[in-house]
Every structure is written in C-alpha cells, then in structure tokens.
C-alpha positions in Angstrom: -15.2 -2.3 6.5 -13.0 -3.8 8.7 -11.0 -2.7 11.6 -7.6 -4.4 12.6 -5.6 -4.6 15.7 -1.5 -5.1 15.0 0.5 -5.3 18.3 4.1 -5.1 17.8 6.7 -6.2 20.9 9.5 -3.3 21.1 13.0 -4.5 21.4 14.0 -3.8 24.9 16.5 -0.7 25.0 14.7 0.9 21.6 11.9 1.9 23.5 12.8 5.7 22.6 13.4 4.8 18.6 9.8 3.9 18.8 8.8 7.5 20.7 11.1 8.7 17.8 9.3 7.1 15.2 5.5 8.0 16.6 6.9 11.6 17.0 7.9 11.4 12.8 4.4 10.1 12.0 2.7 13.0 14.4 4.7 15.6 12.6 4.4 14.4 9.4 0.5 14.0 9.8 -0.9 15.8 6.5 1.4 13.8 4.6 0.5 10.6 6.2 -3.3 11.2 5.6 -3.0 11.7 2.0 -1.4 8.3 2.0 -4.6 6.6 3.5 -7.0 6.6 0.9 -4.3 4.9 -1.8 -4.1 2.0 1.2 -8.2 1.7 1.4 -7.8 3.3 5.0 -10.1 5.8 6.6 -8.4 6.0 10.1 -4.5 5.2 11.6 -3.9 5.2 15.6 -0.8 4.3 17.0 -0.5 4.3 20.9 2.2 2.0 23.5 0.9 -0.3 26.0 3.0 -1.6 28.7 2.4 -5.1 29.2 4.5 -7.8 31.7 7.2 -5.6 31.8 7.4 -5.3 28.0 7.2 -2.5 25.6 4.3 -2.7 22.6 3.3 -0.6 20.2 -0.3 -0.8 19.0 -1.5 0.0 16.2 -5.4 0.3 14.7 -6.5 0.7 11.2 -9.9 0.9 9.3 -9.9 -0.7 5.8 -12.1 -1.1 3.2 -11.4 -4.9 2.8 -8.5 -6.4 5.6 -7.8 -9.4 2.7 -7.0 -6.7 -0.1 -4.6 -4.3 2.2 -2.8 -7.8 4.2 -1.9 -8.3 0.2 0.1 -5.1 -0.3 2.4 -6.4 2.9 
C-alpha cells in the first residue's frame, strides 16, 4: 500500500473555483466513495495550503499499488 502526496498550484484569481470544486466533491461524497475501490483507493483527502503567498490544493490518496493507479492518468 502506498500513500501519495499531489500538490497542485491554483491559478491566482480561481482560488474560489477550487472552494467550488472541494464543495462538489463534499456534496457528492457517497458517489465519490463508490468510485474508490474501481481506482485501488481506500482513502481521498483534499485540503488548501497557503504557501509564499500562493494558493495549493493538496491532495492524499492510499492505493493499493502507486505504479498501477499513475497508469490510468
């Protein structure tokens, strides 16, 4: 099992998109955990960090095997 760290830079100005888009996945929650298992996940968290004055999104994910779910991107 392997656990993975993606760190994504918002575009400065679409800082509220991406509050938009965390807001879709919390509302859409059920749906998005029946998805997991087809992906080899077992956990999805999503949270912003403020950074030098710039905007990231963070995400962390378990997998089963990193190699086999960086393949599916």
């Amino acid at each position: 099992m392997d656990i993975v760290l993606w760190r994504m830079r918002i575009k400065d100005g679409k800082e509220e998109r991406a509050q938009e888009w965390i807001a879709f996945l919390q509302e859409h929650q059920e749906e998005g955990n029946k998805t997991l298992k087809n992906e080899k996940e077992h956990l999805e968290i999503y949270f912003f960090n403020q950074e030098n004055g710039a905007a990231y999104l963070m995400q962390t994910t378990t997998v089963s095997e990193f190699s086999s779910a960086m393949s599916r991107m």
